[in-house]
KOLKE-554653 format. One line per 2 residues: number of its first residue (from 1); their letters; for each residue z, x, y of N, C-alpha, C. Coordinates in steps of 0.02 Angstrom, whole numbers. Layout:
BEGIN
NUM> a> Z,X,Y,Z,X,Y,Z,X,Y ~ ... .
***
This chain:
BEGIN
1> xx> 3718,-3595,864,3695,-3538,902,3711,-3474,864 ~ 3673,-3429,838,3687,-3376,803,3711,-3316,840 .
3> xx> 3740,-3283,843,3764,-3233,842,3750,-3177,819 ~ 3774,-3091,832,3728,-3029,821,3809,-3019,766 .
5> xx> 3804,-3048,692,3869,-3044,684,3875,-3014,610 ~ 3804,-2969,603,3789,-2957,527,3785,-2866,555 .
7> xx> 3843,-2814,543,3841,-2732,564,3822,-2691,497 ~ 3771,-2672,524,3766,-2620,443,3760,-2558,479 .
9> xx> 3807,-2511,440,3829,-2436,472,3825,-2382,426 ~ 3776,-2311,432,3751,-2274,403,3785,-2212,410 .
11> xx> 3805,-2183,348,3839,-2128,370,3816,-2064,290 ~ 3828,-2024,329,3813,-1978,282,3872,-1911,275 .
13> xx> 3857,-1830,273,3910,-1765,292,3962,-1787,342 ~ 4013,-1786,347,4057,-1789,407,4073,-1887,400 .
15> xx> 4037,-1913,366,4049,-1990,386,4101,-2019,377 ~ 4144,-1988,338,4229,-2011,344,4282,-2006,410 .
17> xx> 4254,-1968,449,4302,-1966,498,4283,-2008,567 ~ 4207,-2001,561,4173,-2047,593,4163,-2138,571 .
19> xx> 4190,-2156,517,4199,-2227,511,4271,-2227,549 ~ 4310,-2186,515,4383,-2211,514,4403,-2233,608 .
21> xx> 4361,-2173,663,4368,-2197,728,4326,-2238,740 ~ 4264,-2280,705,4237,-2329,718,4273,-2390,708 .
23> xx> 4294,-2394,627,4306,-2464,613,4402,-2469,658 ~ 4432,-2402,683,4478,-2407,717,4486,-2438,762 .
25> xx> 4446,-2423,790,4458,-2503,870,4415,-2556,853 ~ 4403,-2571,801,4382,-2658,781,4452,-2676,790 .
27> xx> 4436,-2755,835,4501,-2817,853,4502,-2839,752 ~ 4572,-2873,759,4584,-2851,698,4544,-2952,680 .
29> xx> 4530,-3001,750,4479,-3048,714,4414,-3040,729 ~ 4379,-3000,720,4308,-2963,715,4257,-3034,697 .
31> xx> 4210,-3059,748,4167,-3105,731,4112,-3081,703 ~ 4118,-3040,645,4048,-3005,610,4084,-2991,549 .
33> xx> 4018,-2984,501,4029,-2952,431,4022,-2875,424 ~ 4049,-2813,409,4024,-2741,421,3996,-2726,339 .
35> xx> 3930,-2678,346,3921,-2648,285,3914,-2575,276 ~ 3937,-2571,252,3948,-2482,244,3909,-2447,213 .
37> xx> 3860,-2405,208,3831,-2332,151,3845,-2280,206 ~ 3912,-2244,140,3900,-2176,128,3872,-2146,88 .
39> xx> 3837,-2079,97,3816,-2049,53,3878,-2027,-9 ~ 3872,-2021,-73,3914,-1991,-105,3874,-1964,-174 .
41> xx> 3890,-1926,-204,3867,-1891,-268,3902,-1957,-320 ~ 3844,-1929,-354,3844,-2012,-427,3901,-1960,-470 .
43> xx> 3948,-2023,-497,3999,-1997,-541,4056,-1965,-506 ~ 4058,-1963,-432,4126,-1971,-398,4160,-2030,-377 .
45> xx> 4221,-2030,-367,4277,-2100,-366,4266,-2117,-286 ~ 4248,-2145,-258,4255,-2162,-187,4301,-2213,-178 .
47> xx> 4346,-2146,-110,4420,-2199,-95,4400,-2215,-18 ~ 4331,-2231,-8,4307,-2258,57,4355,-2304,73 .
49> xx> 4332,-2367,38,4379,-2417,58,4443,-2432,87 ~ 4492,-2396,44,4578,-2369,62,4575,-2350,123 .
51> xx> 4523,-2290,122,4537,-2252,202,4504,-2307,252 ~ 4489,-2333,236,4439,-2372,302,4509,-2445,323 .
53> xx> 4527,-2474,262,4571,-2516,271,4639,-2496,299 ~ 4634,-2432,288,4716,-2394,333,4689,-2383,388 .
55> xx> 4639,-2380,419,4610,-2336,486,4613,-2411,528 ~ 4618,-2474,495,4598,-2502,562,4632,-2588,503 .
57> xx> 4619,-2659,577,4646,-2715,554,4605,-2740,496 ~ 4543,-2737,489,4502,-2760,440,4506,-2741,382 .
59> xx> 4510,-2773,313,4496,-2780,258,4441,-2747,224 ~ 4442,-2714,197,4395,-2669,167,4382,-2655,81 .
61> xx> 4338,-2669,68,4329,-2657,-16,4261,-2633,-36 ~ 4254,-2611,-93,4157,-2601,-128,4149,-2660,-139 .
63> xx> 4090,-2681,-125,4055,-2751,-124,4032,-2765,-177 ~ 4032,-2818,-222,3991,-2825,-305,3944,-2882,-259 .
65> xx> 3893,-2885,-328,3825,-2910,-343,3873,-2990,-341 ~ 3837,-3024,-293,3856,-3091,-293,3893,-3114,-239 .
67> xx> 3927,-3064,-201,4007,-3078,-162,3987,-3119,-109 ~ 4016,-3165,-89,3966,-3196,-12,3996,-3154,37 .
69> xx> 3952,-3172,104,3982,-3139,175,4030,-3180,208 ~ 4088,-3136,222,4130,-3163,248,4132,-3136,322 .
71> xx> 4175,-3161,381,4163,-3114,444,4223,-3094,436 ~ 4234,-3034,466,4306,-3004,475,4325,-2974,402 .
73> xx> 4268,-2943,370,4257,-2920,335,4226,-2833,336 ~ 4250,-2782,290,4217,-2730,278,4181,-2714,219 .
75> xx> 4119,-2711,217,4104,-2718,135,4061,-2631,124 ~ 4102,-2623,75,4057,-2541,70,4020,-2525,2 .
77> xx> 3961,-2506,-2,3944,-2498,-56,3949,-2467,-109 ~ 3945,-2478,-177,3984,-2430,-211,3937,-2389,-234 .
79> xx> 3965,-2326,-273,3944,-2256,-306,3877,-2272,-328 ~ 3819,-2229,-317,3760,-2258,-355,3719,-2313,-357 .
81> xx> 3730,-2364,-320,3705,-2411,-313,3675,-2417,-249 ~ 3625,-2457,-243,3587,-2487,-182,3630,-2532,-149 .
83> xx> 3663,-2558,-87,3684,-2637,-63,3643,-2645,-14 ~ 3628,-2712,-43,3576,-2764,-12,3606,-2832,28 .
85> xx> 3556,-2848,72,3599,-2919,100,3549,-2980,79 ~ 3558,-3041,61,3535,-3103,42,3546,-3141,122 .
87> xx> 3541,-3208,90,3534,-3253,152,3618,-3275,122 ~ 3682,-3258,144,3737,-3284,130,3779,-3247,80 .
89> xx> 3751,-3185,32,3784,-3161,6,3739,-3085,-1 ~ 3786,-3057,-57,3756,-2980,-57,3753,-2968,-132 .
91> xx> 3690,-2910,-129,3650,-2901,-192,3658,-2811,-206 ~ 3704,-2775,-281,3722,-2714,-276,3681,-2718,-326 .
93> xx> 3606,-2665,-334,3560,-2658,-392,3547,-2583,-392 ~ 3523,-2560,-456,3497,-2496,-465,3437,-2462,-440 .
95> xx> 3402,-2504,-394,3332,-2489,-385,3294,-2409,-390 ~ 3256,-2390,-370,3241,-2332,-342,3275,-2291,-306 .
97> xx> 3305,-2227,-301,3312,-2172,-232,3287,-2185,-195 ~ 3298,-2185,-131,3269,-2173,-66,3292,-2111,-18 .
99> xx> 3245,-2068,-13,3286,-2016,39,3321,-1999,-30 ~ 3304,-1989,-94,3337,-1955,-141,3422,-1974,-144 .
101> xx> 3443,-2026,-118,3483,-2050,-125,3495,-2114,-158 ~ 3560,-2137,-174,3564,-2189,-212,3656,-2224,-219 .
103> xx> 3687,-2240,-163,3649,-2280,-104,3604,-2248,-59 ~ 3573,-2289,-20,3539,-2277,28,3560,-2323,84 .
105> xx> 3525,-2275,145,3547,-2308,207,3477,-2357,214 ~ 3433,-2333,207,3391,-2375,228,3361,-2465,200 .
107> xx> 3355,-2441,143,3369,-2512,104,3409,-2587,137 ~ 3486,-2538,153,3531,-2578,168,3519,-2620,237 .
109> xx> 3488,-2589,294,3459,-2583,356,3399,-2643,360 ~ 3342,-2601,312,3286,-2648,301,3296,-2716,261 .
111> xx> 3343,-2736,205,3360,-2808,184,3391,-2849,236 ~ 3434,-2803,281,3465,-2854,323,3441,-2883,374 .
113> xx> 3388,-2808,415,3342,-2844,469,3296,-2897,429 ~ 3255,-2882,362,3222,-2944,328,3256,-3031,330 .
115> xx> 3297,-3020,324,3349,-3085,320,3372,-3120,390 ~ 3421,-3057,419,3445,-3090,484,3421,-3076,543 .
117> xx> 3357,-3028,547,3340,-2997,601,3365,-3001,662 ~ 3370,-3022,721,3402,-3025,794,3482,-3007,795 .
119> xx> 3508,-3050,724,3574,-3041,713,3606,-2983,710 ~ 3551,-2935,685,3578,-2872,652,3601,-2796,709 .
121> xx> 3670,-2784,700,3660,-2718,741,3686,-2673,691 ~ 3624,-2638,692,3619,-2555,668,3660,-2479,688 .
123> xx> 3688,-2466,644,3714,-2400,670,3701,-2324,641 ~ 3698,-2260,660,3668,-2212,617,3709,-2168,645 .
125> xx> 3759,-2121,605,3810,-2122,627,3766,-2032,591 ~ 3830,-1971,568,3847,-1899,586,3805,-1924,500 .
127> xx> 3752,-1849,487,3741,-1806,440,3665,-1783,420 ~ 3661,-1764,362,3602,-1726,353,3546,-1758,363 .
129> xx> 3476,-1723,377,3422,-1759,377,3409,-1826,406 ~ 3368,-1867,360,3346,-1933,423,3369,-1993,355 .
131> xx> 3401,-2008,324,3412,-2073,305,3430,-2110,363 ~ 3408,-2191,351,3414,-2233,433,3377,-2243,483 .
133> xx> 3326,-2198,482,3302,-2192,540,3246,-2235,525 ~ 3225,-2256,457,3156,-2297,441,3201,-2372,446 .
135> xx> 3254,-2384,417,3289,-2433,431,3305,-2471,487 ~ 3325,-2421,538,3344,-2436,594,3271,-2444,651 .
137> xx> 3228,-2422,625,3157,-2437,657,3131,-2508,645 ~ 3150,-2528,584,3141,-2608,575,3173,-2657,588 .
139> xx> 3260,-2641,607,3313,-2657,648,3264,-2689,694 ~ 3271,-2646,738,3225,-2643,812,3163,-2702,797 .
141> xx> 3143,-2667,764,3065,-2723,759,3087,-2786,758 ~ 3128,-2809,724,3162,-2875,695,3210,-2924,748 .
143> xx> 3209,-2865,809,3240,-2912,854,3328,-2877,858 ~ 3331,-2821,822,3426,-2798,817,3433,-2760,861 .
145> xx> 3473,-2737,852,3522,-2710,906,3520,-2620,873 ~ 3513,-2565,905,3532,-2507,881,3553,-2469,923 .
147> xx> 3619,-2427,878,3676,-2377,882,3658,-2317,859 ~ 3681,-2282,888,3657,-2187,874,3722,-2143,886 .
149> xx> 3761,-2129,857,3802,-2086,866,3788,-2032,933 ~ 3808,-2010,959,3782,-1959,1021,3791,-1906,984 .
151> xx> 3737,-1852,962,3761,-1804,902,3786,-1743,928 ~ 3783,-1758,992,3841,-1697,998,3920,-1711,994 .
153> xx> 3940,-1776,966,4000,-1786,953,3985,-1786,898 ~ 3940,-1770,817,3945,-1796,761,3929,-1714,737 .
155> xx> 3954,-1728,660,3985,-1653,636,3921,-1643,612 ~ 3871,-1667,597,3797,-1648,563,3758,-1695,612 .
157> xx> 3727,-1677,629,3685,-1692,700,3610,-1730,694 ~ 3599,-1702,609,3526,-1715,612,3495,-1804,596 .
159> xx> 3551,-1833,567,3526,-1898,552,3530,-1927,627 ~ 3562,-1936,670,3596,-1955,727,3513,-1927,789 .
161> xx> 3501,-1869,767,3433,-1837,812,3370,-1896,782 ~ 3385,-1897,720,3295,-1908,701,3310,-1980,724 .
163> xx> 3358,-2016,714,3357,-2084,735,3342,-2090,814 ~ 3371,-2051,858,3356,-2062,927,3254,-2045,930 .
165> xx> 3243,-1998,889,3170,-1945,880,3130,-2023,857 ~ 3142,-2073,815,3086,-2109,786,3119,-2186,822 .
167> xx> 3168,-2208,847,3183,-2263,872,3218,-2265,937 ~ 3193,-2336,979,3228,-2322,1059,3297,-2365,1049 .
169> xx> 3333,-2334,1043,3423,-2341,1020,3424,-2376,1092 ~ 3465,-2426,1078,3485,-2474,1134,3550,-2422,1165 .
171> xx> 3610,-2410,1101,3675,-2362,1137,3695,-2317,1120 ~ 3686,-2254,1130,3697,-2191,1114,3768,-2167,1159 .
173> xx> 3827,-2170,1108,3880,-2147,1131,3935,-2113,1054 ~ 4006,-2071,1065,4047,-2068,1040,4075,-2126,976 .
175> xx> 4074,-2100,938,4100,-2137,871,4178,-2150,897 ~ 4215,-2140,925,4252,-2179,929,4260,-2237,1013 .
177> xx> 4179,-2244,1029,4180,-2275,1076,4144,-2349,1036 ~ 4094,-2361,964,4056,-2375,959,4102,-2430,924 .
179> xx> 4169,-2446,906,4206,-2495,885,4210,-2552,928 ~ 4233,-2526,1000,4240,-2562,1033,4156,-2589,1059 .
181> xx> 4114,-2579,1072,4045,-2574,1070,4023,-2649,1037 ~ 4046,-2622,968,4016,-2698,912,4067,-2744,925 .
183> xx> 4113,-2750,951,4148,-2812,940,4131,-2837,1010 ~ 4116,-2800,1073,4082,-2859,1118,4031,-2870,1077 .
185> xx> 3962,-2833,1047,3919,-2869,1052,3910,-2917,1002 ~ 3958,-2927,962,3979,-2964,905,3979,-3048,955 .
187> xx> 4000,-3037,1018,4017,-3124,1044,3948,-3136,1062 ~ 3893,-3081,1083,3836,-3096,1123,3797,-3155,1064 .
189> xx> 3772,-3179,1106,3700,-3237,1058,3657,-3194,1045 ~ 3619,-3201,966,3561,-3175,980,3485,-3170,987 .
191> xx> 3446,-3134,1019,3387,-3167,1045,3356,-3196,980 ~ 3288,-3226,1006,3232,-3254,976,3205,-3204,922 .
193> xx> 3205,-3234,866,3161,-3171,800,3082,-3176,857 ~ 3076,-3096,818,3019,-3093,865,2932,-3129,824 .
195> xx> 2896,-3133,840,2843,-3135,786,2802,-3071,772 ~ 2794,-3076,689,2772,-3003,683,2700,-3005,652 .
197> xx> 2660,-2947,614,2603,-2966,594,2622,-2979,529 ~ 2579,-3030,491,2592,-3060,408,2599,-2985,372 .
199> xx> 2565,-2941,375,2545,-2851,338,2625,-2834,344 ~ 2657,-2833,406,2727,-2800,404,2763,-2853,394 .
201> xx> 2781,-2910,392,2827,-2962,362,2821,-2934,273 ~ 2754,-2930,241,2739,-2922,207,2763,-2842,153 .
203> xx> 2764,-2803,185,2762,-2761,140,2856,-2749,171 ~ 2888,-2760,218,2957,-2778,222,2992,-2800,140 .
205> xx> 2955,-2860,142,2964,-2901,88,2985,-2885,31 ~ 2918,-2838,20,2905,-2791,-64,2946,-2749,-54 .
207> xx> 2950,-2688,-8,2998,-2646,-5,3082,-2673,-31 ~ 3088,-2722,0,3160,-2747,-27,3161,-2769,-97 .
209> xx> 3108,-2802,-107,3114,-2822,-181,3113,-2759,-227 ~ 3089,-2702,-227,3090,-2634,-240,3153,-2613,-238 .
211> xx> 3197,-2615,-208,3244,-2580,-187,3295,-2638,-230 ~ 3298,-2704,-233,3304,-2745,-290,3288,-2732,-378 .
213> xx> 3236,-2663,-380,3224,-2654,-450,3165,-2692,-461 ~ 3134,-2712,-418,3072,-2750,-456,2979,-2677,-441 .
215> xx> 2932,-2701,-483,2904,-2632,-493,2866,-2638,-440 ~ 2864,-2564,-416,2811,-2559,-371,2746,-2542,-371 .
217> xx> 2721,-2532,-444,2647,-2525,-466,2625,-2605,-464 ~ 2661,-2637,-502,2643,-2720,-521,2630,-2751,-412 .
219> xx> 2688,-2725,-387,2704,-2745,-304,2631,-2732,-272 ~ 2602,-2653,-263,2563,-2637,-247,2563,-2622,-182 .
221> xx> 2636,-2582,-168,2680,-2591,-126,2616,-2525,-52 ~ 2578,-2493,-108,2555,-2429,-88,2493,-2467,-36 .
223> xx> 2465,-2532,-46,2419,-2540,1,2420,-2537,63 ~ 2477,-2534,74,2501,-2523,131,2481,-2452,169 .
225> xx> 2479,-2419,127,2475,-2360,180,2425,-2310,131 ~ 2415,-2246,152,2348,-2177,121,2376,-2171,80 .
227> xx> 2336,-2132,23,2373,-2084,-24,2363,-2009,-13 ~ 2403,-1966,4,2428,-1914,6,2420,-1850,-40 .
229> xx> 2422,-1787,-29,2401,-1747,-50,2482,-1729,-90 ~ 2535,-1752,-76,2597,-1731,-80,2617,-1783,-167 .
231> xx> 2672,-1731,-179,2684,-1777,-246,2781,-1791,-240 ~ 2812,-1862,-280,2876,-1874,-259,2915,-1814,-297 .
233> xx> 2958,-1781,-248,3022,-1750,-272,3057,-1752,-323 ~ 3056,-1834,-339,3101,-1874,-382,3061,-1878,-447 .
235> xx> 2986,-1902,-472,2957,-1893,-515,2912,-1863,-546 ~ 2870,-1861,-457,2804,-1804,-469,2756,-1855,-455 .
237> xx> 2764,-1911,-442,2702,-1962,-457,2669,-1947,-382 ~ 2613,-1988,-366,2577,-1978,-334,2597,-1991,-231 .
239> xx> 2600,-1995,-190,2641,-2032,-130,2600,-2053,-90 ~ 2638,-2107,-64,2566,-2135,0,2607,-2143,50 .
241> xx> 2564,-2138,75,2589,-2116,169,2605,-2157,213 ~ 2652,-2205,236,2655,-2252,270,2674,-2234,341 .
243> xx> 2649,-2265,378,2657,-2249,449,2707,-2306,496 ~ 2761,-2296,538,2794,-2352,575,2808,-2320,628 .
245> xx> 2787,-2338,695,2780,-2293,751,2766,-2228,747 ~ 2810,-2186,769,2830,-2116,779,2840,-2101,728 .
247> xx> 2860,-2143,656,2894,-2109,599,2837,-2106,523 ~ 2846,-2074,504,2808,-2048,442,2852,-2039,395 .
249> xx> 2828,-2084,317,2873,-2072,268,2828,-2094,212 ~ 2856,-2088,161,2800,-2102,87,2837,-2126,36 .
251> xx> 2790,-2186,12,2808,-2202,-59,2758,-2185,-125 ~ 2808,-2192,-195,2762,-2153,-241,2763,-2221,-269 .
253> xx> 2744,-2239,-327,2700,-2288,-385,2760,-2314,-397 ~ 2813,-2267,-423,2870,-2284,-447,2933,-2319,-435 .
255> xx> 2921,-2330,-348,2954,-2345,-294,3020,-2316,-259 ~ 3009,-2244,-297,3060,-2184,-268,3020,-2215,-162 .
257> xx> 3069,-2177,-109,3056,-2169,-45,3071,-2096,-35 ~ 3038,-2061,19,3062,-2029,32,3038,-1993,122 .
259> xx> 3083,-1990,185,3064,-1972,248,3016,-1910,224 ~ 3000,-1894,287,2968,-1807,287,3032,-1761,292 .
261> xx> 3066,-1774,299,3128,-1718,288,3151,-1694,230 ~ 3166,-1741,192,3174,-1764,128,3130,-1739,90 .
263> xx> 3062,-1762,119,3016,-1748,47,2999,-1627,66 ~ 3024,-1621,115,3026,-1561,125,3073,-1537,89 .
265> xx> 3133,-1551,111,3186,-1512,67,3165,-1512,-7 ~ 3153,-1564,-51,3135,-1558,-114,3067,-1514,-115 .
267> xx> 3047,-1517,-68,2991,-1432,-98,3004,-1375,-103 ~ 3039,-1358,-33,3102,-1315,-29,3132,-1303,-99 .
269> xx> 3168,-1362,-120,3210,-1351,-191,3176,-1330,-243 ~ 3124,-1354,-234,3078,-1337,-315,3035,-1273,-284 .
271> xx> 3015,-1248,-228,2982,-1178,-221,3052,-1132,-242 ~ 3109,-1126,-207,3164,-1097,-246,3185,-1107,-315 .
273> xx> 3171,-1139,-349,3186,-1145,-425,3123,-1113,-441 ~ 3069,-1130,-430,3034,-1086,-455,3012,-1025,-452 .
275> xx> 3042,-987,-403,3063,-918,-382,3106,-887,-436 ~ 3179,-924,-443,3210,-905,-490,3192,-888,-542 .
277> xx> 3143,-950,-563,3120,-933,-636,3073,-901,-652 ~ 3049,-853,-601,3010,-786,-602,3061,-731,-610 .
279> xx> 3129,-756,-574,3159,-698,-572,3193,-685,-644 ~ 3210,-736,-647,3240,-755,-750,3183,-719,-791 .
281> xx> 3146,-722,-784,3076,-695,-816,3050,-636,-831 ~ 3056,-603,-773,3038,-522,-749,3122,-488,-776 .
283> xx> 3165,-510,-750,3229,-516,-782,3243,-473,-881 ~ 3225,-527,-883,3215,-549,-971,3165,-496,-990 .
285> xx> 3136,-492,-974,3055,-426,-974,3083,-362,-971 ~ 3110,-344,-932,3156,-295,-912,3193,-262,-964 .
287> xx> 3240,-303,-982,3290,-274,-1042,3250,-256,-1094 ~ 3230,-322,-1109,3166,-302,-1192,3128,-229,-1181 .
289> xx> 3091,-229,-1118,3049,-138,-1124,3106,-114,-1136 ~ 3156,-110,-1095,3204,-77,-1080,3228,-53,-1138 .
291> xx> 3257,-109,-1216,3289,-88,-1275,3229,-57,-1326 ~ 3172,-112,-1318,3102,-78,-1344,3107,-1,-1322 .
293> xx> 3086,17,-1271,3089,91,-1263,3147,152,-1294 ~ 3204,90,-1277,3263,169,-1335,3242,151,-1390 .
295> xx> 3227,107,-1427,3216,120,-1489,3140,150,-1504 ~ 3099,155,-1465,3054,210,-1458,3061,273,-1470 .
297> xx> 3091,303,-1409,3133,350,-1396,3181,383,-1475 ~ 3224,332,-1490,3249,362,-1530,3227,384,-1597 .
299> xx> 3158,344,-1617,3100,375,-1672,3080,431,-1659 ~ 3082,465,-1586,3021,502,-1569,2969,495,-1557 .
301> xx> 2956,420,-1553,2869,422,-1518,2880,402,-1444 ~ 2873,461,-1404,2904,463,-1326,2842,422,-1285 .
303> xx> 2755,441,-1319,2724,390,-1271,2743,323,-1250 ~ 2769,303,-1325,2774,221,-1316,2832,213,-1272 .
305> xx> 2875,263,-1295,2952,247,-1247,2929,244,-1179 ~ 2898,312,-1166,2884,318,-1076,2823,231,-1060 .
307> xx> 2787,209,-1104,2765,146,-1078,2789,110,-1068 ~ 2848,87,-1102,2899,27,-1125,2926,46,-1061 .
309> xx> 2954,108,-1027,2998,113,-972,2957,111,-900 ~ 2912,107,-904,2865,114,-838,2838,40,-828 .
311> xx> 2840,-7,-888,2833,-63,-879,2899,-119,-863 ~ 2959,-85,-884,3007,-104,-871,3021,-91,-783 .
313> xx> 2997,-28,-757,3011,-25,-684,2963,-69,-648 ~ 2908,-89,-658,2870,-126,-635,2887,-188,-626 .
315> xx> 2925,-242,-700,2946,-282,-688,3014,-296,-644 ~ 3041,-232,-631,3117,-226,-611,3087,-243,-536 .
317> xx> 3031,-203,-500,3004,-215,-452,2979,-277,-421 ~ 2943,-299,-486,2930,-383,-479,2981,-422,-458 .
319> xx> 3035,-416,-504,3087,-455,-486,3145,-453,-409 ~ 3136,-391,-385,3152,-369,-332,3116,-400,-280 .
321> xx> 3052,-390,-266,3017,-434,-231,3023,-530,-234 ~ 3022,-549,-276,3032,-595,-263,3085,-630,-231 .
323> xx> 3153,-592,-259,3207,-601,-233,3243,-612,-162 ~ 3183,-554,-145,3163,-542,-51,3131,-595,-32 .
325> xx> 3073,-631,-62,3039,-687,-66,3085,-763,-58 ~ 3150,-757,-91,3182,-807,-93,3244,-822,-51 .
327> xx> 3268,-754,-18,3319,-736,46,3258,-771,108 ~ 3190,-778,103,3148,-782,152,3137,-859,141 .
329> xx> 3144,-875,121,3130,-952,113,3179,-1010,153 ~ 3172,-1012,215,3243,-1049,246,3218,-1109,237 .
331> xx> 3276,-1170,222,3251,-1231,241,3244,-1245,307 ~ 3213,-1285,310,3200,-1329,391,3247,-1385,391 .
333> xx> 3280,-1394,434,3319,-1448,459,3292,-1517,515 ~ 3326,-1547,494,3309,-1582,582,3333,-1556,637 .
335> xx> 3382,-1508,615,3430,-1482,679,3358,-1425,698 ~ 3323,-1386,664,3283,-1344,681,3233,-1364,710 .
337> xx> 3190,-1439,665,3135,-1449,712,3157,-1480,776 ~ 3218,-1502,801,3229,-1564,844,3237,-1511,901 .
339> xx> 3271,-1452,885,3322,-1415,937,3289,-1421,996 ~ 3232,-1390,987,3177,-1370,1044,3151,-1428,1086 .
341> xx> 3171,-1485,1049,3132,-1532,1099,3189,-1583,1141 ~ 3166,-1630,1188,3230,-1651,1227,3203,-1757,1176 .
343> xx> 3252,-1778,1164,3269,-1832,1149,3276,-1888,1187 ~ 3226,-1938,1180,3257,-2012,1240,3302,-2074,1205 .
345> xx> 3357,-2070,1237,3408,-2077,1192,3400,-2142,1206 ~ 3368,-2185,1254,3366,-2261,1244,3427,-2276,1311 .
347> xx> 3440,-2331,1311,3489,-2368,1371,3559,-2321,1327 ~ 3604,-2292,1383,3662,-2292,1345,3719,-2306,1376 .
349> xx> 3784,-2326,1325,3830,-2346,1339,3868,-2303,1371 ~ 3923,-2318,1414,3975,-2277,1429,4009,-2219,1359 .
351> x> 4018,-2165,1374,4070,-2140,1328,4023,-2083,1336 .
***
């Protein structure tokens, strides 16, 4: 009789303080395996593990390529890498960004509902933007179980919103209610895999093998969904539009992912860089009339000086404006688009 005994838990800004009261009230014989992505910057040391194994009875380490699943286990993924789940063990590969990240939450989410579906309970815990929320939508589909941080207990609000915004979260409560949470539902049986259409078994499939490193031009991963007027963040290549309920997200050729949040902020990033480099420009323009003109000036040929200096105020102007141009440029958040609207947070738990 199987069991809901496979937890994969998403965390992003703030997600250290929010594991440490999660995996804290895990019983210290936990009938489940836990998997961990945090977000972290490539080329920092992550002492996830340590802190997670002091916070609570369970065993905690970065998971390598090969390790089997054990229960009563914490397995966290390491720096830069994708973690994936197999049928019995776990797979750490370089694949693609997703959500411009690398780990990713979603990957981790979508291999596991692929594999153990019914088994699986999902969690999407405190931080930026929407990693998870495409993950935890296939959770659901697959027959799992899903967790939502209540984001007014979580220190960045917006991953925790878009997940309630694109999926009907079975328990929306307190991170330090959500320990005790998984270890009942760790004893429950779990239901029947559901049946799905061959198209979404299907491109499930490819997506993981993608996220495995295998190509997604050869995959053809894009039939799946439109092609788009939008280009990836990550390479520039072309994006296609995939649709899963409520949620909208795109893949490029290359098999970068990326939500609509995501692929916003990186426009955001690159309309501001390229502001700058008007301003670097007009900048640079500036001085040159600017030294051009004294050395005008100091020949005595004053027309050219007074041109050199009237073109220099022009660009000084240019560059001024834009600058105003770039104080005006706010990003959008999820906290901004979500604020205004009210959220159905799904059945929720006490807390």
């Amino acid at each position: 009789m199987a069991r809901k005994d496979i937890v994969v838990i998403g965390a992003s800004a703030g997600g250290m303080e929010a594991l440490q009261k999660v995996v804290g009230r895990f019983p210290p014989a936990l009938p489940a395996s836990v998997f961990v992505v945090w977000h972290l910057s490539p080329g920092l040391k992550s002492i996830l593990p340590a802190v997670l194994q002091r916070s609570g009875p369970l065993r905690a380490e970065h998971a390598r390529d090969g390790d089997r699943i054990e229960a009563g286990r914490i397995y966290v993924a390491p720096n830069d890498h994708h973690m994936l789940l197999e049928n019995g063990y776990i797979r750490i590969t370089k694949g693609p960004k997703e959500n411009r990240f690398r780990p990713a939450i979603d990957p981790l989410f979508r291999s596991a509902a692929y594999i153990y579906g019914p088994r699986v309970i999902g969690v999407v815990l405190t931080g930026a933007l929407d990693d998870g929320s495409a993950g935890l939508y296939t959770i659901k589909l697959r027959g799992g179980t899903a967790i939502v941080q209540e984001p007014a207990d979580a220190m960045i609000r917006s991953m925790p919103l878009n997940a309630l915004e694109h999926t009907s979260a079975d328990y929306t409560l307190r991170a330090d209610r959500i320990g005790e949470l998984i270890a009942r539902l760790a004893r429950e049986e779990a239901p029947a895999r559901p049946k799905l259409e061959p198209d979404e078994e299907e491109k499930t499939r490819l997506e993981v093998k993608i996220a495995e490193g295998g190509d997604a031009l050869e995959e053809n991963v894009m039939r799946f969904g439109e092609l788009s007027p939008f280009t990836c963040p990550e390479c520039h290549g072309v994006l296609t539009m995939l649709r899963e309920g409520r949620l909208v997200r795109f893949r490029c050729h290359t098999g970068h992912a990326v939500s609509a949040s995501s692929l916003l902020q990186g426009t955001n990033e690159i309309v501001e860089q390229r502001l700058w480099d008007g301003v670097r420009a007009l900048d640079e323009a500036v001085m040159l009339l600017n030294e051009l003109g004294e050395k005008f000036a100091d020949a005595g040929n004053t027309r050219a000086a007074e041109q050199c200096f009237d073109k220099a105020r022009e660009a000084h102007e240019g560059a001024q404006t834009i600058r105003e141009a770039v104080k005006q440029t706010d990003e959008l958040s999820a906290d901004d688009l979500l604020a205004g609207g009210s959220v159905e947070p799904g059945r929720a738990a006490e807390g």
